[in-house]
N, C-alpha and C positions, 0 to 999 in steps of 0.2 A: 422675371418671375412674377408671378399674378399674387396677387395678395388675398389673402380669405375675406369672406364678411361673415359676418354672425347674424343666423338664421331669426327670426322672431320668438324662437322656443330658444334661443339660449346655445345654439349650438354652432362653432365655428365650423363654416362646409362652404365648399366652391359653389359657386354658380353650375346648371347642368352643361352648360355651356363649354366649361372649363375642365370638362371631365370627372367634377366630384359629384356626388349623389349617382354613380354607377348607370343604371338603363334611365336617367330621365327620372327613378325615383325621388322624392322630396325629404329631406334630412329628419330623422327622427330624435328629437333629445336626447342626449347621451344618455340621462336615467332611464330612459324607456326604451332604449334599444337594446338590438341581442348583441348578446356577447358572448366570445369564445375565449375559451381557457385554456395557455398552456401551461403543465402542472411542472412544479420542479421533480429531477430527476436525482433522485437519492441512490442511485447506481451505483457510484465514485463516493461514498461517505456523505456528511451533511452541509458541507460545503455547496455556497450558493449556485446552482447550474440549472438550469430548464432545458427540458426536454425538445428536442430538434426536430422529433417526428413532425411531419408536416398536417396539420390538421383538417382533416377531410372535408371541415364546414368552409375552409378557405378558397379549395377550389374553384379557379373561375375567376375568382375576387382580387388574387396577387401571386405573379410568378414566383413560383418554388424558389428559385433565385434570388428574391430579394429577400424574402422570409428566412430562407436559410444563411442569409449574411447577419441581417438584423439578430437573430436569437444566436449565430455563433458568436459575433462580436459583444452581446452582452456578456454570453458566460464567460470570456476572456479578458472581458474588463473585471467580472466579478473573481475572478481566479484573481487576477493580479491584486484586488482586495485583499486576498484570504494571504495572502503570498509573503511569511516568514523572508525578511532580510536583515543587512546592516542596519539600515535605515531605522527598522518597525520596533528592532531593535533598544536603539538610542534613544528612539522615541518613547518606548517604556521604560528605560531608565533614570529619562529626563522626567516623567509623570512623576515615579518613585521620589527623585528628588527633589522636586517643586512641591512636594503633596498634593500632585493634580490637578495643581493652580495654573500652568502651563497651558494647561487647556483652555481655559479663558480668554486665552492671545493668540491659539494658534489651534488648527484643525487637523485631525486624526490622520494617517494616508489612507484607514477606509472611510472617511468623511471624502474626501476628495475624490475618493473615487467616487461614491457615490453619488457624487454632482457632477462626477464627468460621464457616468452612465446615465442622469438626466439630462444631460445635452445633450447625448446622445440619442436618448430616443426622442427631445423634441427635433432634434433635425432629421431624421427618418421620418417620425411623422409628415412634420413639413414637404419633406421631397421624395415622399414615398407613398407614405398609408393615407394621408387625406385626400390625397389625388384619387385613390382610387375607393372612395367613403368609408376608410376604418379609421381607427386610432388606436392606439396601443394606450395602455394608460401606466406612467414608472410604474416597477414593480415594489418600489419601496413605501406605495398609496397602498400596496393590498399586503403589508407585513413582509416581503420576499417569499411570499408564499404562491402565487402564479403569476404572468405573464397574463391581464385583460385583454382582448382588443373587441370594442366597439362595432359593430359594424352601424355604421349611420344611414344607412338606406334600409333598414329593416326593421322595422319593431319589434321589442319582445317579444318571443311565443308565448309567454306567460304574462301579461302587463301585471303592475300591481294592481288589489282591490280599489276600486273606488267606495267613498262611503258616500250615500246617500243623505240629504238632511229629510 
């Protein structure tokens, strides 16, 4: 497995060589590039789940196939989050009785998951989306409220203002 370098502007991306930065384009810093959004889907109640539709700006960019693995297996990790059991249970009964001093020793089962969906997407990115210049970015950086990805071969359509002195 090839290893990344980090571009002069700050941005990890393969060599073109390596098949990252897409046609030969040169990697654009993550702040400065476009990004596409997928929104959560409030369909199902407000339980955390995004939307599957495949995103038109993606075409081209990454087989339908891999996109629609990635975004199912997050909302399946995030279901199993939300997901009343014995366990989630015990585990608020033990809060009640420690006066949520428990917490201080040990971690939530939607803490845990929620770092098992950040491994998650960093190893998709890795063997996935940087290979072919996106990145995803957790969705727990944007509040659970979309799904970023990156595309690093493009710069914003919109850059921000620059100020002049």
């Amino acid at each position: 497995m090839a290893s990344n370098t980090t571009s002069s502007n700050g941005n990890n991306c393969k060599p073109s060589s390596e098949g990252g930065g897409g046609s030969g384009n040169p990697c654009v810093s993550i702040s400065n590039c476009r990004k596409i959004y997928v929104q959560r889907d409030y369909g199902e109640g407000s339980g955390v789940k995004f939307q599957t539709r495949f995103p038109s700006d993606l075409e081209g960019k990454i087989i339908r196939d891999e996109y629609d693995y990635t975004i199912t297996t997050m909302n399946s990790m995030y279901e199993e989050a939300e997901r009343a059991n014995c366990s989630t249970f015990c585990e608020g009964c033990m809060a009640c009785v420690t006066a949520y001093l428990i917490y201080f020793c040990s971690e939530t089962h939607y803490e845990k998951c929620l770092k098992k969906v950040s491994r998650f997407v960093a190893e998709q990115n890795e063997r996935v989306w940087t290979k072919r210049g996106l990145l995803i970015t957790d969705p727990i950086e944007k509040g659970l409220r979309v799904i970023e990805i990156s595309v690093l071969t493009e710069p914003a359509l919109n850059p921000p203002p620059t100020t002049s002195s």
